[in-house]
C-alpha positions as CSV (number, residue, x, y, z in Angstrom):
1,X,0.0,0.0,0.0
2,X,1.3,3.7,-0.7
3,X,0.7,6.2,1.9
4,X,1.4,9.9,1.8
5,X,3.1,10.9,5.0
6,X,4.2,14.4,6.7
7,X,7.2,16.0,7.3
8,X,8.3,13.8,9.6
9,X,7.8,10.6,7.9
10,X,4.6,9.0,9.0
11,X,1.7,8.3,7.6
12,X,-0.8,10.9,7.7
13,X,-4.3,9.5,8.7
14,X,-6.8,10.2,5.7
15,X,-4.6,8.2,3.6
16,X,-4.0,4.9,5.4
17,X,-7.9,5.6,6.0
18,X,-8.6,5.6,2.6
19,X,-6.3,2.7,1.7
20,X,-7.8,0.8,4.2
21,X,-11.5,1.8,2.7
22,X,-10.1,0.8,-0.5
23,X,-8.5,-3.0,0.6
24,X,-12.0,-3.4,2.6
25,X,-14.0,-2.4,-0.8
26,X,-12.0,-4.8,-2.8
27,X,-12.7,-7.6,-0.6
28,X,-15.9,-7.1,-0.2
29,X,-16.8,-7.2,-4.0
30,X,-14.8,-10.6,-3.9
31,X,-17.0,-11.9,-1.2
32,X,-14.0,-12.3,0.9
33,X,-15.0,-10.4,4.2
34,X,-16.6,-12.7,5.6
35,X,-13.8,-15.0,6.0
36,X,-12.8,-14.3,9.6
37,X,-9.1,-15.5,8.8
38,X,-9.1,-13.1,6.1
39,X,-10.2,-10.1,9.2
40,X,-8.1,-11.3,11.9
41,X,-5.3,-10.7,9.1
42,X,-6.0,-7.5,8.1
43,X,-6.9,-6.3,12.1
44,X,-3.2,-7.6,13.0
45,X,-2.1,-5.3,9.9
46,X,-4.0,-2.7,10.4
47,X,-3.0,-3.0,14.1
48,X,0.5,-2.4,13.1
49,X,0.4,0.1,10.3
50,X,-1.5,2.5,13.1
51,X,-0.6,1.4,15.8
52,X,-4.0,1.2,17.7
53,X,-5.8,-1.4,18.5
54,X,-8.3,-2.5,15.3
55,X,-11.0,-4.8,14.5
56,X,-13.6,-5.2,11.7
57,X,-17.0,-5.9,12.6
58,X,-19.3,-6.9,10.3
59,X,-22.7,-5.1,11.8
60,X,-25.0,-7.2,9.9
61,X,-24.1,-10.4,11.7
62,X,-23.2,-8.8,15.4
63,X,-25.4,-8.9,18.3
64,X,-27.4,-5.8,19.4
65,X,-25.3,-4.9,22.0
66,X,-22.5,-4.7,19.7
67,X,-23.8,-2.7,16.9
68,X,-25.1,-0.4,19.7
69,X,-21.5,-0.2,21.1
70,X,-19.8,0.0,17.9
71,X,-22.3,2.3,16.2
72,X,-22.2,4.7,19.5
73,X,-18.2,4.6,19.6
74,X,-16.9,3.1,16.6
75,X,-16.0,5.0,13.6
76,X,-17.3,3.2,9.5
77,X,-14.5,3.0,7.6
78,X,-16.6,1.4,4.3
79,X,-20.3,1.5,3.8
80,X,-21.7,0.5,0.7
81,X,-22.9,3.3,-1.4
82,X,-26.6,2.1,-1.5
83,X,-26.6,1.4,2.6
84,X,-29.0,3.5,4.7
85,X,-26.9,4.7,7.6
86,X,-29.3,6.4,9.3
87,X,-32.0,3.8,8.7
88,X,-29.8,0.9,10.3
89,X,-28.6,3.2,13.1
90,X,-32.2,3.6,14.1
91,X,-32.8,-0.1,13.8
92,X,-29.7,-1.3,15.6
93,X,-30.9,1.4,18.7
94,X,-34.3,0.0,18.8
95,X,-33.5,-3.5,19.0
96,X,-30.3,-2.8,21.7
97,X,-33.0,-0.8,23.9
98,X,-35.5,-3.9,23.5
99,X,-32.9,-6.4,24.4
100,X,-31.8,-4.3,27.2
101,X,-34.9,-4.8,29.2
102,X,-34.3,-8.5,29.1
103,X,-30.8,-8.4,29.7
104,X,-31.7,-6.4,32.8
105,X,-33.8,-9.2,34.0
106,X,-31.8,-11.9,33.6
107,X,-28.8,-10.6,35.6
108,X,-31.4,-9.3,38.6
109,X,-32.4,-12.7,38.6
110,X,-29.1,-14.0,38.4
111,X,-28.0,-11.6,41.2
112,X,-30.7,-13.2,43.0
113,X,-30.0,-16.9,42.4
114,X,-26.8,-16.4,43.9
115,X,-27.0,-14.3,46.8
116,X,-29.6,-16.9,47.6
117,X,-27.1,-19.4,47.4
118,X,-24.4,-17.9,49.1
């Protein structure tokens, strides 16, 4: 990969950000992404080229509490040009906050089970 870099030699961050968008394009027209040896790959690389900790998510697949995490904190490097951001945003926070109730519940009852048992 090519990189334009500053004055001091490293990388400046919209390129490797757009390399990175470009590698992750590639792949996904070749169906390749979804191979997870294929992401834990390019996450080590990724890893090193930045230096900070990486890894690629596939949102479509990951539970609610993750899209809601990675959605709220995580930063899209590719989204397919006919993907509705906003749409699936909405979607993922709606489901997260339904799932949360039940979450809630089960670890009360949990808490329960075990101070009970203690």
């Amino acid at each position: 990969m090519d990189f334009s870099r500053d004055e001091k030699g490293r990388i400046k961050r919209d390129s490797l950000i757009e390399e990175i968008r470009k590698e992750l394009k590639r792949l996904y027209f070749l169906e390749q992404i979804n191979n997870i040896d294929l992401r834990i790959d390019l996450s080590n690389h990724f890893s090193k080229l930045t230096g900070i900790e990486t890894d690629i998510i596939i949102l479509n697949s990951a539970k609610p509490l993750l899209k809601f995490q990675v959605l709220k904190h995580g930063k899209p490097i590719y989204v397919n040009d006919d993907f509705d951001y906003p749409g699936y945003f909405s979607k993922s926070l709606r489901e997260h906050f339904d799932f949360k109730y039940y979450k809630e519940y089960h670890y009360q009852k949990m808490r329960e089970r075990l101070t009970k048992s203690t």
